[in-house]
C-alpha positions as CSV (number, residue, x, y, z in Angstrom):
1,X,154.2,130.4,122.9
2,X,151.9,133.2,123.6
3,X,149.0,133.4,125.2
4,X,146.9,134.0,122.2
5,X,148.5,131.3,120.1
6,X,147.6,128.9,123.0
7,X,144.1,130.1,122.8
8,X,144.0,129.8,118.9
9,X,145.6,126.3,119.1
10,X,143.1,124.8,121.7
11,X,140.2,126.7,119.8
12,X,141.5,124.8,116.5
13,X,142.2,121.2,118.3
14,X,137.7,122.0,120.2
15,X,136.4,122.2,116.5
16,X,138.6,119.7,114.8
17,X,137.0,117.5,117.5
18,X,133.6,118.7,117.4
19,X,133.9,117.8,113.6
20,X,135.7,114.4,114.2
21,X,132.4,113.7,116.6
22,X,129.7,115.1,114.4
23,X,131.0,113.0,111.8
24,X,131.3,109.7,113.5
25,X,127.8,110.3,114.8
26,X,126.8,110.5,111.1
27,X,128.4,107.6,110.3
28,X,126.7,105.9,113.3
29,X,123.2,107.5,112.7
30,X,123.5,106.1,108.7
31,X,124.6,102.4,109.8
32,X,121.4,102.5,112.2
33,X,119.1,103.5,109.6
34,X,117.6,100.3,108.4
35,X,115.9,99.9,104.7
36,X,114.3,96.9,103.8
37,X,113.7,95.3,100.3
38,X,110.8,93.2,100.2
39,X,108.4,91.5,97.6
40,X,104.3,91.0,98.3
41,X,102.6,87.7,95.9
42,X,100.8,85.5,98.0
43,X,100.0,83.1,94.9
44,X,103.6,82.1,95.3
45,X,104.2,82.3,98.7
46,X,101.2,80.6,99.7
47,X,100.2,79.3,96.8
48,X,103.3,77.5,95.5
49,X,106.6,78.5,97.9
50,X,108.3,75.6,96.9
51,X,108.9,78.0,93.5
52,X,108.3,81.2,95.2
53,X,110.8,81.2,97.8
54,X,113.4,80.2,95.6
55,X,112.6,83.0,93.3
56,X,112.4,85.6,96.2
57,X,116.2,84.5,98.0
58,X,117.3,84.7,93.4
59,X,115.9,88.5,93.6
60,X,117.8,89.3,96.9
61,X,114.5,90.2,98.7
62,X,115.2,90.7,102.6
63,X,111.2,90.5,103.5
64,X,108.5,88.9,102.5
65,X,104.7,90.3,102.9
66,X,102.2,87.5,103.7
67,X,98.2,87.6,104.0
68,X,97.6,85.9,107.0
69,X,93.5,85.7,106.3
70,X,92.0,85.0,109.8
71,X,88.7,84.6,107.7
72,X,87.5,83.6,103.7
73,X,88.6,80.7,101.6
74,X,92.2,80.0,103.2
75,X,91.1,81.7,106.6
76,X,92.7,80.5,110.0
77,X,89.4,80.6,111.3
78,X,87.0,80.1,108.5
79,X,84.8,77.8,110.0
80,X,83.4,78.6,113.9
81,X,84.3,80.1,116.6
82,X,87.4,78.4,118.8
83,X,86.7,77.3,122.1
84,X,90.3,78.6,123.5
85,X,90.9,81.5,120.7
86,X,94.1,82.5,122.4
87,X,95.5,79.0,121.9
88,X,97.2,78.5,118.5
89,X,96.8,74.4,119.2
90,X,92.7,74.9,119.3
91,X,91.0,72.8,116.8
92,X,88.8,75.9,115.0
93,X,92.7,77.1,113.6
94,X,94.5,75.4,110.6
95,X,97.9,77.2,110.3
96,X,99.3,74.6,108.1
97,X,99.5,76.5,104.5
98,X,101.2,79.5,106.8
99,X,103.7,77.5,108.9
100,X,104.9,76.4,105.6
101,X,105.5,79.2,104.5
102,X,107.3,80.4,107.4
103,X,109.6,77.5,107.4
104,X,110.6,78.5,103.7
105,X,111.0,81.8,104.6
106,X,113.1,80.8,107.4
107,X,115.3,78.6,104.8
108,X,116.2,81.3,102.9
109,X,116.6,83.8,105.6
110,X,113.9,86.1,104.6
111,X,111.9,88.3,107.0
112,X,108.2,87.8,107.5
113,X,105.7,90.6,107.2
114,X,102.4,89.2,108.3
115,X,99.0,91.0,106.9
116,X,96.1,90.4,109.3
117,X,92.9,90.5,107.6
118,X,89.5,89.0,106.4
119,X,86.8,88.6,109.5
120,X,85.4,85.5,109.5
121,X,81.6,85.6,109.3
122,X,80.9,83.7,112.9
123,X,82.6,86.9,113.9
124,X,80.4,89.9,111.8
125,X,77.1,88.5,112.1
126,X,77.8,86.5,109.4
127,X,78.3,88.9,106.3
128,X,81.3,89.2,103.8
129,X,84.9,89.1,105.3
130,X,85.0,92.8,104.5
131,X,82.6,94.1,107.3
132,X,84.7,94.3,110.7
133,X,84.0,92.3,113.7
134,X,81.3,92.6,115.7
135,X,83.5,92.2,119.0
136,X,87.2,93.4,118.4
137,X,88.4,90.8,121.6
138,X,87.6,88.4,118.9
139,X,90.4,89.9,116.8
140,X,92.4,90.7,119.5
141,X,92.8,86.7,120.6
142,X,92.9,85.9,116.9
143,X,96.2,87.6,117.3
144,X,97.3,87.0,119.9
145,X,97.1,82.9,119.0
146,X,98.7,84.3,116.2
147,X,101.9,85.9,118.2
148,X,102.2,82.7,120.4
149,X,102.3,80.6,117.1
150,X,104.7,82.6,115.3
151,X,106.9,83.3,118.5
152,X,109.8,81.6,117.6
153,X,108.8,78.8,121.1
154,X,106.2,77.0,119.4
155,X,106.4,73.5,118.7
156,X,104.4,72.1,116.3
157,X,102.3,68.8,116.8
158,X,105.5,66.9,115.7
159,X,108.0,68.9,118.1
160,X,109.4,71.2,115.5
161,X,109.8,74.7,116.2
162,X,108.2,77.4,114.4
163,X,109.9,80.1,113.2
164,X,109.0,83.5,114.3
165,X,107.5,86.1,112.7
166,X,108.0,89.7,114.6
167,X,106.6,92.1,111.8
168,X,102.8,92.9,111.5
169,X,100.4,94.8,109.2
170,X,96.9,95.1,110.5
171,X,94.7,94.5,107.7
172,X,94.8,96.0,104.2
173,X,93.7,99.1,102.7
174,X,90.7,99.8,105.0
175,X,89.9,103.5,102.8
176,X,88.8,100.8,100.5
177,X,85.3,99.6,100.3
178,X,87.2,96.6,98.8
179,X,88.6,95.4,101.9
180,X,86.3,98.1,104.8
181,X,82.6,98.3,104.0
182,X,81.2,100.4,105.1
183,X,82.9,103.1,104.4
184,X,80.0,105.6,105.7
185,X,77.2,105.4,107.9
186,X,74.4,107.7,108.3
187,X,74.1,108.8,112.4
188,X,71.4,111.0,113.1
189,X,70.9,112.4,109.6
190,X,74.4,113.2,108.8
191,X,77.5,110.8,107.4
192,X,80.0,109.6,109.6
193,X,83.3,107.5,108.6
194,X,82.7,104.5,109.7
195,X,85.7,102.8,108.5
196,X,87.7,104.9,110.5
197,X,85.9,104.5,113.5
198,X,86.3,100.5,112.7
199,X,90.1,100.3,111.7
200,X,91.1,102.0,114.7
201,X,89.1,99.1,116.6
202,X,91.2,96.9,114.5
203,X,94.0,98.3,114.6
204,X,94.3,98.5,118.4
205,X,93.1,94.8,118.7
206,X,96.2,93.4,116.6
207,X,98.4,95.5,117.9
208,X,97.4,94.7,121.8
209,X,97.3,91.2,121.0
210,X,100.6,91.2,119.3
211,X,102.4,93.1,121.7
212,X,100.9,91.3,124.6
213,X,102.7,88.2,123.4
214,X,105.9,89.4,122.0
215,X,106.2,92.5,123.4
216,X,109.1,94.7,121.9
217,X,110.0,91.8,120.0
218,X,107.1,92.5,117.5
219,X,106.2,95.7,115.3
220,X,103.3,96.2,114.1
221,X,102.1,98.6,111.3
222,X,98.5,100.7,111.2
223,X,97.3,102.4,108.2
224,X,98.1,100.1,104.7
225,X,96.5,102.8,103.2
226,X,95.0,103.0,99.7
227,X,96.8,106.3,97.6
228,X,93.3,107.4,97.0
229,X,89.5,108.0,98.3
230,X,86.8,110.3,97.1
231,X,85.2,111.5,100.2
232,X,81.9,111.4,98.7
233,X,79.8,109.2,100.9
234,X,77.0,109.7,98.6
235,X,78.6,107.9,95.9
236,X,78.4,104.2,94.3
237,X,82.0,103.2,95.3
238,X,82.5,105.8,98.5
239,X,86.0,105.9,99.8
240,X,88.3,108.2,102.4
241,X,91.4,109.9,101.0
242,X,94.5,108.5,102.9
243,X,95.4,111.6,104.7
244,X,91.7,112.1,105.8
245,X,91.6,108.6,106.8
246,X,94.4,109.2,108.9
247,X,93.1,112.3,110.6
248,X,89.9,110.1,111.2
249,X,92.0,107.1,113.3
250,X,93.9,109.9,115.5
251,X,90.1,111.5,116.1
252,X,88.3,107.8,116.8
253,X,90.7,106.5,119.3
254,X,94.0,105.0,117.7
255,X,96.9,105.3,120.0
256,X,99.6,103.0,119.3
257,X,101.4,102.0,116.1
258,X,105.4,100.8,115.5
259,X,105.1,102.5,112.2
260,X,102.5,103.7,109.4
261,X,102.2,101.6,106.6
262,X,101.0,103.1,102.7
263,X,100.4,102.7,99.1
264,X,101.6,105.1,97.4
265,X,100.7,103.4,93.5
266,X,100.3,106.1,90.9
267,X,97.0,106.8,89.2
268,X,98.1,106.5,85.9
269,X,100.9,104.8,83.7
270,X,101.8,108.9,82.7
271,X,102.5,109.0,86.2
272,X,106.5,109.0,87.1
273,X,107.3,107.6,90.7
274,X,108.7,111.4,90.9
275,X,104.7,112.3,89.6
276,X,102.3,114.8,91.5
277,X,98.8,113.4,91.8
278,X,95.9,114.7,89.9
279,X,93.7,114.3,92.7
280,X,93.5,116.3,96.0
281,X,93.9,114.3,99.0
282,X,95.4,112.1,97.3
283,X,98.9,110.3,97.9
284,X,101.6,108.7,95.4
285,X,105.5,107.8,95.6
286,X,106.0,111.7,94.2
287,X,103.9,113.8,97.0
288,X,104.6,111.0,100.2
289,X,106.3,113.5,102.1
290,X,103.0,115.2,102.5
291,X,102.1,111.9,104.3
292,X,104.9,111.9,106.2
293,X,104.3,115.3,107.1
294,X,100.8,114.6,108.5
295,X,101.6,111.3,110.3
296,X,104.4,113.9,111.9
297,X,102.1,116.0,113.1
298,X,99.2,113.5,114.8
299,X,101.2,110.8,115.6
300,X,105.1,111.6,116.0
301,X,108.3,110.8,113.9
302,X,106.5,107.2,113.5
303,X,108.5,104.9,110.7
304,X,106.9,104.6,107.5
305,X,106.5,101.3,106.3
306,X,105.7,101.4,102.2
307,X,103.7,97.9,101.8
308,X,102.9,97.9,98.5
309,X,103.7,99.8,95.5
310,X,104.2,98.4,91.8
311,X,103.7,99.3,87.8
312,X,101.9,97.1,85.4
313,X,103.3,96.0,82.1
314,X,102.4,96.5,78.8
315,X,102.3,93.9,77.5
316,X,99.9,92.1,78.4
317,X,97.9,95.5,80.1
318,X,97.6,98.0,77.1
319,X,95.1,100.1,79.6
320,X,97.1,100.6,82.6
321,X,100.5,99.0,81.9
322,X,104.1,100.6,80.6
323,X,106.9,99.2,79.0
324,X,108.7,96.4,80.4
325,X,111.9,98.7,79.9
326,X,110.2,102.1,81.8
327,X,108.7,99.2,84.4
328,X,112.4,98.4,85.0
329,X,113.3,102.2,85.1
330,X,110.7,103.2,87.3
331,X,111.1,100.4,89.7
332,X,115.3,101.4,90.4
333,X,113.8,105.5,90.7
334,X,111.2,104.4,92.9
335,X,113.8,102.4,95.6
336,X,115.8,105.7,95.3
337,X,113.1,108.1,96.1
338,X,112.2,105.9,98.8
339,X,115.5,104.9,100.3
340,X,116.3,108.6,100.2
341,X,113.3,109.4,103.1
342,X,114.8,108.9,105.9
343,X,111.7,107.8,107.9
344,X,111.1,105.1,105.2
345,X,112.2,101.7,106.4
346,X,111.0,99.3,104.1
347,X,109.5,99.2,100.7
348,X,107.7,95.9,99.1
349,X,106.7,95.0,95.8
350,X,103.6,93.5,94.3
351,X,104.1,90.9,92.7
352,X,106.3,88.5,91.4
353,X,104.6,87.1,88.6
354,X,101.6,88.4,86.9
355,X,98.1,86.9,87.4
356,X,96.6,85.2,84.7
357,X,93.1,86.7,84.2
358,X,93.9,90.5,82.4
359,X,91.5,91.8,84.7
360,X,94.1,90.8,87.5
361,X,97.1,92.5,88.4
362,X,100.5,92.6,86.3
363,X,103.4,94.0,88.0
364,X,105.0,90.9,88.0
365,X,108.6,89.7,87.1
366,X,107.1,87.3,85.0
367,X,104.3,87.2,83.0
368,X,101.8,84.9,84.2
369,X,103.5,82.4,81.5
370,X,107.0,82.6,82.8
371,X,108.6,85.1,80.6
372,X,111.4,87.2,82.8
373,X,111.1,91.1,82.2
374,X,113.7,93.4,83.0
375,X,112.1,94.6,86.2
376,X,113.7,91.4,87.7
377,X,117.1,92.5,86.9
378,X,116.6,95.7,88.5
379,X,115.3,94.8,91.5
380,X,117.8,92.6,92.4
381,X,120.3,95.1,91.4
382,X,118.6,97.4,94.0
383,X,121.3,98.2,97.0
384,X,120.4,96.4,100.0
C-alpha cells in the first residue's frame, strides 16, 4: 500500500470517528435534556385531591404546581408569628391541607412544584398579603421550615414520613399589582420600581432558605413573570413589562436562581401560541426567545421553567375563550413550541377544570360542571 493511500485511509477511519463521537454525544446531550409536563389547579389539588390526583396520574402529568400560601385564608402561617420559625413542628404552622397533598402526589408518582407566596400580615405591618415583608429573614425561615418539612426525613406527629418536595417557585407574578403592590414608589420626586427592588428580597430569601436545607437537592425558580406590564407608574393599575422587570432584579441585587420561571399567556383569543404580541415589552409563547435571550444575557444560560400558560374556552367565555377544538389544537402547538427550546424544561398548565363564577378562569379540561373537552385528550397525548 502506498504511502498516500495509508494517509487517505487513516484520514477516512479520524472522521468516520469524529462523526461516530459527535453523534453519540448528540444522542447523549438529547437523553439529558429533561422536559417536564405538568398541570397548575389548586382547587383540586388542595381543594379536593382525592379527585384531583386521580385525574392528574389519568392526564399523564409528571408535575404538579402547588400554592404553598405562607399567608391568607389557607396560609401556613396565617395567624402570629412562630416562636421557632425554622421548625416545621412549631405550633404557629398548620401543614396539614399541604402534607396531603404531597402524600397524593407521592401515590401517583407525580413531582411537586411548590409556589411560595402570600405574606402574612404579622409580617407586613399588617396589610393585604400582597405587600412584601417587612423583614425578608421572616421569609427566609418560613422556607426554610418549609425545606426541613418537605425534605423527604420528616416524620410527621404520627411517625410517617413526608415526602419530599425538591422544586420551588418563589412567589407569583410579582409585575402584578395583583400579587406585588406596590409596584412604584415615589423616592425623592421621581418613581422607582419597587417591586423589583422587593421580589429580589424575596427571591433571595426562598431561595437561601431552600438551599440551606436541601442544598443541591432543591431548585428553585425566580421570576413567574406576568407576559405583560405597562410601565406607567402614573396609572390606575401600574405594572412592569417582564423583560423590564427582569433587568430591574439583576440591577437591585438578585444573584441566584436554578432557573427563570414565565407566563407567556397570549393577550387575545386571535392570538396563536406561534402569535407576536401587540404590545412592546411584552412576552407570549410566540416571542419567548426574546426572554430567553435577555435572561442569557444578565443571568447566563439559566433553565426556563414555563409555570403557567393556558387558553380559555368558549363556551362558557364568549369574551376571551376559543373553541374547545382550537383549545385542543393550540394546547398540542404550544407543547411543541415549547419542547422545541432547548432551555425550556418544563411547561404547566392552568387548570384542570374551569371555575365556576364566569368572571373566573376557564382553561380547564372540564367545565366547572364536569363536561370533558378535547383539550384533555390532547394533553395526555402530549409526548412525555
Amino acid at each position: 500500500m502506498s504511502k498516500k493511500l495509508i494517509l487517505l485511509t487513516l484520514a477516512t477511519i479520524l472522521v468516520a470517528g469524529l462523526i461516530s463521537a459527535g453523534a453519540a454525544a448528540s444522542r447523549k446531550h438529547s437523553a439529558a435534556r429533561s422536559f417536564s409536563v405538568g398541570l397548575y389547579d389548586d382547587s383540586m389539588t388542595l381543594g379536593a385531591p382525592e379527585k384531583g390526583f386521580p385525574i392528574l396520574h389519568n392526564l399523564r402529568a409528571q408535575v404538579v404546581r402547588i400554592t404553598l400560601w405562607w399567608g391568607g385564608s389557607i396560609g401556613v402561617a396565617k395567624t402570629k408569628r412562630p416562636l421557632k420559625p425554622t421548625d416545621p413542628a412549631d405550633p404557629a404552622y398548620n401543614w396539614s391541607v399541604y402534607d396531603k397533598a404531597v402524600q397524593y402526589a407521592a401515590k401517583y408518582k407525580i413531582k411537586v412544584l411548590f409556589s411560595i407566596v402570600a405574606t402574612p400580615s404579622w409580617a407586613n405591618g399588617r396589610r393585604s398579603t400582597k405587600y412584601a415583608p417587612t423583614r425578608p429573614q421572616d421569609l427566609q425561615n418560613f422556607a426554610i421550615a418549609a425545606a426541613k418539612r418537605y425534605s423527604g426525613t420528616f416524620k410527621d406527629t404520627d411517625g410517617t414520613v413526608i415526602p419530599a418536595v425538591r422544586l420551588w417557585l418563589a412567589w407569583n407574578e410579582p409585575n402584578s399589582p395583583v400579587f406585588l403592590y406596590p409596584q412604584y414608589r415615589k423616592v425623592h420626586g421621581r418613581w422607582f420600581p419597587q417591586s423589583a427592588y422587593s421580589y429580589v428580597r424575596i427571591c433571595n430569601a426562598i431561595y437561601n432558605g431552600v438551599h440551606s436545607v436541601q442544598h443541591g437537592a432543591a431548585k428553585v425558580a425566580c421570576g413567574a413573570t406576568d407576559p405583560f406590564g405597562n410601565n406607567q407608574p402614573r396609572s390606575k393599575r401600574a405594572s412592569i413589562s417582564p423583560l423590564a422587570f427582569m433587568r430591574g432584579t439583576k440591577k437591585y441585587g438578585l444573584r441566584h436562581f436554578d432557573a427563570w420561571a414565565h407566563h407567556p399567556y397570549a393577550g387575545r383569543p386571535t392570538e396563536k401560541p406561534t402569535s407576536q404580541p401587540k404590545g412592546k415589552g411584552s412576552v407570549i409563547l410566540g416571542n419567548l426567545g426574546d426572554l430567553v435571550k435577555e435572561v442569557t444575557r444578565l443571568y447566563g444560560k439559566k433553565p426556563i421553567w414555563i409555570t403557567e400558560y393556558g387558553y380559555q374556552t368558549r363556551p362558557p367565555d364568549r369574551t376571551f375563550g376559543v373553541a374547545w377544538k382550537t383549545q385542543a389544537k393550540y394546547l398540542a402547538q404550544a407543547y411543541s413550541i415549547a419542547r422545541k427550546n432547548p432551555r425550556v424544561q418544563m411547561m404547566i398548565w392552568f387548570l384542570i377544570k374551569d371555575e365556576s363564577r364566569l368572571g373566573g378562569w376557564q382553561s380547564g379540561f372540564f367545565t366547572s360542571k364536569g363536561q370533558r373537552k378535547p383539550a384533555y385528550t390532547a394533553f395526555r397525548a402530549l409526548k412525555h
